[in-house]
C-alpha positions, -999 to +999 in steps of 0.1 A: -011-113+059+026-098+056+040-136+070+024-150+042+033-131+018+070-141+015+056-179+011+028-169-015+061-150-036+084-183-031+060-210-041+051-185-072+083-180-081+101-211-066+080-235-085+085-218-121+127-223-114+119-259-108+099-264-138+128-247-156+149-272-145+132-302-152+111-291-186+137-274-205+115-248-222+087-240-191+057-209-196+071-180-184+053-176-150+046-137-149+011-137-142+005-131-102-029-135-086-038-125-054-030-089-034+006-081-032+002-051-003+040-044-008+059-036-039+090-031-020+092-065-016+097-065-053+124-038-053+157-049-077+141-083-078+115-079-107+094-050-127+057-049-119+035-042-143+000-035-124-033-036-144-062-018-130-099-016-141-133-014-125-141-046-136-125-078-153-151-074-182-136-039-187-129-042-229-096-024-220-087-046-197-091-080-214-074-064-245-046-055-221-045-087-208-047-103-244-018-082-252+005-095-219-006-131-223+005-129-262+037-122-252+046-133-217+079-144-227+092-115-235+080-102-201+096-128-186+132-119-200+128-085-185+123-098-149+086-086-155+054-094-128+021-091-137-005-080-109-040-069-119-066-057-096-101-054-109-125-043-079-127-010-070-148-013-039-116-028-020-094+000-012-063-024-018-027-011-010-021-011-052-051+014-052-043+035-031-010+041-037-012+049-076-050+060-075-065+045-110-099+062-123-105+032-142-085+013-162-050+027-158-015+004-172+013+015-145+049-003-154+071+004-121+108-002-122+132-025-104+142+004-085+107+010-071+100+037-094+069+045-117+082+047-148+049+047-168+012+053-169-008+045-195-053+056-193-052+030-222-041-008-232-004-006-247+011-031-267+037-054-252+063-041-281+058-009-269+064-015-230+094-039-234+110-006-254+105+016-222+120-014-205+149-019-226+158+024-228+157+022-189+199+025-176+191-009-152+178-030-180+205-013-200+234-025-174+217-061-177+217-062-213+258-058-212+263-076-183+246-102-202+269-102-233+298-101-210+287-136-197+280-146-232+316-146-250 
């Protein structure tokens, strides 16, 4: 499962740069199916944001949903990845490592780090300003005006 994981992440991730090359103005890919067993593989390369409920017809977690989905573009400027997992009876590696009783919103850093837990759906506005206050995504934003003049 761990061999394949590095392929799964590449042909995600891979394909949406050549889209981006050939489209001009591609959907931000953010949204990950599938279990990712390691979130260090994600370390400095993106933010996850993992959704958890105890079923996908959870009302918080379609609203949650609703709410990333709306605004997936803005995720996708902050290096953001989406993972959801929705059955309980599967003691997955996302499960047990941050425990959810139900639906539970955990935004993890670039640096491995949980920087947020949320019992509740959360706007996107209101994530992508806990993105933007953390010092990484604050390094990014002026290496990113340097580039720009």
């Amino acid at each position: 499962m761990k061999q394949l994981l590095p392929i799964v992440l590449v042909g995600l991730f891979g394909g949406s740069a050549v889209a981006a090359e050939s489209n001009g103005a591609p959907e931000p890919s953010v949204f990950v199916t599938g279990n990712v067993p390691d979130l260090s593989e994600l370390v400095w390369e993106k933010r996850p944001i993992i959704v958890f409920a105890d079923s996908p017809n959870d009302p918080n977690f379609g609203q949650q949903m609703e709410f990333l989905e709306a605004r997936a573009e803005d995720l996708a400027e902050r290096d953001v990845v989406v993972l959801t997992d929705t059955d309980p009876s599967v003691d997955s590696d996302l499960r047990l490592q941050f425990r959810p009783r139900g639906f539970m919103l955990v935004l993890v850093g670039k640096d491995g780090g949980v920087k947020l837990r949320k019992p509740f759906p959360w706007d996107v506005r209101e994530i992508t300003r806990s993105i933007d206050k953390m010092p990484i995504r604050q390094r990014e934003i002026r290496e990113r005006r340097g580039q720009d003049s």
